[in-house]
Legacy VTK file of the C-alpha trace (Angstrom):
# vtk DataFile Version 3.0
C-alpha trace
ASCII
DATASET POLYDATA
POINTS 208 float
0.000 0.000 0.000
3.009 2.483 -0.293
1.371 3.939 -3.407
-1.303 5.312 -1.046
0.766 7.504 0.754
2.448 8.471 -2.066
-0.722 9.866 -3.398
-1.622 11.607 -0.198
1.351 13.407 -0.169
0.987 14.183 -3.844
-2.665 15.821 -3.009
-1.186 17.789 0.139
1.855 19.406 -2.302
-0.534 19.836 -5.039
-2.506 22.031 -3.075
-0.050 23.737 -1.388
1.026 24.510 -5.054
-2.419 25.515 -5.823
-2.676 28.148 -2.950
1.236 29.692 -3.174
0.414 30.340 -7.124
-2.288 31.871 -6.191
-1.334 34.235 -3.652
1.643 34.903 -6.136
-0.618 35.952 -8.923
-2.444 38.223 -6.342
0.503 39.960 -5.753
1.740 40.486 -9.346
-1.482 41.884 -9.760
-1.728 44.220 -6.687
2.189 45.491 -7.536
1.154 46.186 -11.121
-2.317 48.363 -10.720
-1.075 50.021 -7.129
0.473 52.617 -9.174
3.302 53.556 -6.658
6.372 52.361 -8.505
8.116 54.842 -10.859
8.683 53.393 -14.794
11.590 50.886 -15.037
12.137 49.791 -11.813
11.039 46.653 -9.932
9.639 46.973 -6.267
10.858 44.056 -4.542
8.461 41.234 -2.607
8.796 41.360 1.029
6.609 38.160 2.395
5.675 38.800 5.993
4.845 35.939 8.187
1.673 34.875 9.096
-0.037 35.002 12.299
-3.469 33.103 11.507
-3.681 31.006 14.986
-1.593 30.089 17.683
0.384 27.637 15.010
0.566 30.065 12.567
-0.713 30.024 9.358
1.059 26.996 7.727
1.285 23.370 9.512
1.419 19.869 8.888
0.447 16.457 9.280
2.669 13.843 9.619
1.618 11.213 6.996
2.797 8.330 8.217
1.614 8.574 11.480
-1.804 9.742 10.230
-2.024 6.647 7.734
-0.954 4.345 10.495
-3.682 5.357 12.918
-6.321 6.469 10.883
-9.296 3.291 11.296
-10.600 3.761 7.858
-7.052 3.318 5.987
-6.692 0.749 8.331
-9.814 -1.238 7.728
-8.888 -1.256 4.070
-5.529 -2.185 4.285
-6.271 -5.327 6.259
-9.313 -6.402 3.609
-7.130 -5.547 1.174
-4.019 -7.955 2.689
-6.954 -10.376 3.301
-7.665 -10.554 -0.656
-4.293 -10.267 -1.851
-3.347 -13.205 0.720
-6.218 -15.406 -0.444
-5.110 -15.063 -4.308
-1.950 -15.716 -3.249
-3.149 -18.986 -1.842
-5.165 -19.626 -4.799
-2.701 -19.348 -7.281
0.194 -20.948 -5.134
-2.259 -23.970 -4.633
-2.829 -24.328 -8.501
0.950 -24.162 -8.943
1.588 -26.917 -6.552
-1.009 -29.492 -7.955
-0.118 -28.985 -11.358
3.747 -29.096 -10.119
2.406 -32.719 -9.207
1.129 -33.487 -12.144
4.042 -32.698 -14.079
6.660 -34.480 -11.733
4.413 -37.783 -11.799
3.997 -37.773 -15.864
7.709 -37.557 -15.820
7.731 -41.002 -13.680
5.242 -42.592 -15.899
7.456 -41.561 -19.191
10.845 -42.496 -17.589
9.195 -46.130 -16.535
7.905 -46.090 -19.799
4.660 -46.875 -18.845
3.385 -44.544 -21.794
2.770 -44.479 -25.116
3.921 -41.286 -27.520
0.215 -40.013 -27.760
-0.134 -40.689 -24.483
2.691 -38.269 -23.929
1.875 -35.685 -26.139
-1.560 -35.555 -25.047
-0.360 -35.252 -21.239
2.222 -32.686 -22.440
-0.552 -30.714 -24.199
-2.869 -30.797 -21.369
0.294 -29.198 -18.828
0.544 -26.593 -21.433
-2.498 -25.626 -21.525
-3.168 -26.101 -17.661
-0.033 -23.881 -17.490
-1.499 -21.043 -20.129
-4.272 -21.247 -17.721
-2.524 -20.605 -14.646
-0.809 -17.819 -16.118
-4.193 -16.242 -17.109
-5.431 -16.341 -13.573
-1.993 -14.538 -12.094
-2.189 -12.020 -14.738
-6.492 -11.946 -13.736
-5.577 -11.487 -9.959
-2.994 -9.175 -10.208
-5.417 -6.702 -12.572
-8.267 -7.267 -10.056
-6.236 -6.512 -6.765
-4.313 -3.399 -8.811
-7.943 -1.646 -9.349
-8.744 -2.507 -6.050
-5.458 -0.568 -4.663
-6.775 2.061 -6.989
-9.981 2.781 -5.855
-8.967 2.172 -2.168
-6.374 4.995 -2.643
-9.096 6.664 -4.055
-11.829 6.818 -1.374
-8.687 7.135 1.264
-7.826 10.859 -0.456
-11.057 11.596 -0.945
-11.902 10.830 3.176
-8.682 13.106 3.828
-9.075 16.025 1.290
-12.380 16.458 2.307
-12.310 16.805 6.025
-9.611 19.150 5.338
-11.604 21.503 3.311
-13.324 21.803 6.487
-10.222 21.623 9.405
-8.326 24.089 7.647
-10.246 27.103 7.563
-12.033 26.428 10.833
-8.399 26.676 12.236
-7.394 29.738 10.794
-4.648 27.838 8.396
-3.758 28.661 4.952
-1.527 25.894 4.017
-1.539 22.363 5.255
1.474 20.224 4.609
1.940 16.878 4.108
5.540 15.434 6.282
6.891 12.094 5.942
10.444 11.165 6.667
12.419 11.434 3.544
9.494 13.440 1.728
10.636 17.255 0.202
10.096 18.898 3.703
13.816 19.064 5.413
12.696 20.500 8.870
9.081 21.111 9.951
8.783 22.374 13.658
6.926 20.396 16.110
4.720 23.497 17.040
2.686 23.375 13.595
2.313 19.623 14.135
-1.084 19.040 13.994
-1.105 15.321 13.335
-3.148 14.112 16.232
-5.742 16.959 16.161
-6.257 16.150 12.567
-6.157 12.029 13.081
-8.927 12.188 15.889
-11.444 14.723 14.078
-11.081 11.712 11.074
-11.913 8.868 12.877
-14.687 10.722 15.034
-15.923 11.486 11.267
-15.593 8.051 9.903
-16.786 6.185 13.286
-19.889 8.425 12.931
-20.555 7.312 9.325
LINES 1 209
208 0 1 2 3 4 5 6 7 8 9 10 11 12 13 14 15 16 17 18 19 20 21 22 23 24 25 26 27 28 29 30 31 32 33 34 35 36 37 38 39 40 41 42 43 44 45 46 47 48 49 50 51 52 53 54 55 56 57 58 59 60 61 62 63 64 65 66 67 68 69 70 71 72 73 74 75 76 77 78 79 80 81 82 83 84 85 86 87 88 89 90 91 92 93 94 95 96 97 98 99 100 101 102 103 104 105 106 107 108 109 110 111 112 113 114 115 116 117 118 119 120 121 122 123 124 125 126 127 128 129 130 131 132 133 134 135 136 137 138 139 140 141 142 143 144 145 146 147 148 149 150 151 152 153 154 155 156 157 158 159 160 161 162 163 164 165 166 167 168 169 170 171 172 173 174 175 176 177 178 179 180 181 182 183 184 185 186 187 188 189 190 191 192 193 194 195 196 197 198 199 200 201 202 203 204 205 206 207
């Protein structure tokens, strides 16, 4: 399930994209019809930090923690395991017998117990038996790939949406995802606001 948090964090930087280009193009657009600056010259931008609660303005969640503990990416993530395990075991258990049946046509030929079209309709029947199996991996894997798909889906959709909600009820502008590794170097623990954010989304998906 890595490709889920992947995804989260590409949703969180998107935004925070979204909203810096934004505010950018407001300012280009405030410094050009203000009127104060004399022809030829460039004023220069002065940002000035924000003071929107007692975080500030900007803070983050720590995405690892949030899709460790969060009961709805963890409800999916063990039916999903569940699945994956039991088409595992399906396919694994195909592979064995027909593993079996190839190891005791092999006894029959070598005690020569069979006859040529005897063997070359056994060896047909393995190849097609193995065609077969092949199909079903390829079948399986598809299936469970969709499945990741859509569960990554509904998981961004459960996150984005309670934050279009959180954020502006807290007074922040910017919401950032943080995972270990990620593009953030340093992000102080003061704007961490994992655990406020992880309780308001299972409250939200317990009441569901």
């Amino acid at each position: 399930m890595k490709n889920i948090q992947n995804i989260v964090l590409g949703i969180l930087s998107i935004a925070v994209i979204f909203l810096l280009f934004k505010q950018l193009s407001m300012s280009a657009i405030s410094e050009e019809t203000s009127g104060s600056k004399s022809p030829g010259t460039k004023k220069p931008i002065t940002f000035k930090p924000d003071t929107g609660t007692t975080f500030g303005a900007v803070a983050f969640v720590n995405t690892d923690t949030l899709l460790s503990k969060f009961e709805s990416f963890r409800k999916m993530r063990t039916s999903f395991e569940k699945r994956s395990a039991m088409a595992e075991s399906e396919i694994g258990g195909r592979m064995r017998a027909l593993e079996g049946e190839y190891m005791e046509t092999q006894k029959k030929v070598q005690a020569g117990t069979m006859t040529e079209t005897l063997i070359k309709d056994a060896e047909q029947t393995l190849m097609r038996k193995q065609q077969d199996l092949a199909q079903l991996r390829e079948q399986k894997t598809g299936q469970l790939m969709e499945e990741e798909k859509n569960l990554s889906k509904k998981l961004n959709d459960q996150i984005f949406d309670y934050m279009q909600e959180y954020a502006p009820a807290h007074g922040f502008k910017y919401v950032l995802g943080y995972t270990r590794g990620g593009g953030i170097l340093y992000a102080a623990d003061s704007l961490d606001i994992t655990e406020s954010v992880l309780e308001g989304l299972n409250e939200k998906y317990r009441g569901k």
